[in-house]
Structures are given as structure tokens and as C-alpha cells.
N, C-alpha and C positions, 0 to 999 in steps of 0.2 A: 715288108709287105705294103703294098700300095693299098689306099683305103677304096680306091675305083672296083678291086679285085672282089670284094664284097656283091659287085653287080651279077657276076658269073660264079663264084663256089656256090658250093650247096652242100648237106651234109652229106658225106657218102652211102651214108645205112639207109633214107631213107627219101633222099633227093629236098628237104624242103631250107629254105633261107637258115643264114646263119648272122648270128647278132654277133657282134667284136663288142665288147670291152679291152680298152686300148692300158697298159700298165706303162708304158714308154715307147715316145715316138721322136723324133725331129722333125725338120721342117718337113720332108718329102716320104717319110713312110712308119708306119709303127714296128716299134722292134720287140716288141715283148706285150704280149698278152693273151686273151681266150676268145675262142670262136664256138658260140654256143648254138646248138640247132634248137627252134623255135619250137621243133614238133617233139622231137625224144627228150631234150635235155642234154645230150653227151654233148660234152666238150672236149672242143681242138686246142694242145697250146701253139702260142705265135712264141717262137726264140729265133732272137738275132736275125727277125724281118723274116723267117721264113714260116708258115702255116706246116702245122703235121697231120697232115685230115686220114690218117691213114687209121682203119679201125681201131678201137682200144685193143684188142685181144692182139694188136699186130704192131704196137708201138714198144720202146723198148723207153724204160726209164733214163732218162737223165742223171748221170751220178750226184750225188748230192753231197 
């Protein structure tokens, strides 16, 4: 995920910014981390550069 992309998401439930904490990046994008909504709280994870802003109740776990 590109860090510019932060200009335009928003959370989905509630429309308001969203803060990254970045867990791993390289030069040109973060690959792994969370995208926090400032106003509810819910968190989005970032895997493998991409963002999942799709509701909780509509995400499906990651095998662990």
C-alpha cells in the first residue's frame, strides 16, 4: 500500500481518517500493518501491501 493512499481511505462504517501504524515496509510501500479509524476504534489489517477495510462482521480470518 502506498502511504499517499492514507489521503483518500476513510473508515468504511463511519466515513472519518484513518491512522496506519506501519509493521513492515520497503522503500516504496508498507506491507504489513493496521489502519485504525480515529473516531470508532476498529481496525483494518494491511497484508502483503494490500488494505482490508471491508467490515469486521465481513472479513474472513487468515489461517494462522
Amino acid at each position: 500500500m502506498q502511504e499517499d493512499l492514507l489521503d483518500i481511505l476513510c473508515c468504511p462504517l463511519d466515513k472519518h481518517d484513518l491512522e496506519l501504524e506501519a509493521t513492515e515496509r520497503d522503500e516504496e510501500e508498507i506491507l504489513t500493518g493496521t489502519l485504525t479509524c480515529t473516531e470508532c476504534g476498529e481496525a483494518y489489517p494491511i497484508e502483503d501491501g494490500i488494505p482490508n477495510l471491508l467490515p469486521p462482521d465481513m472479513r474472513e480470518e487468515s489461517p494462522a
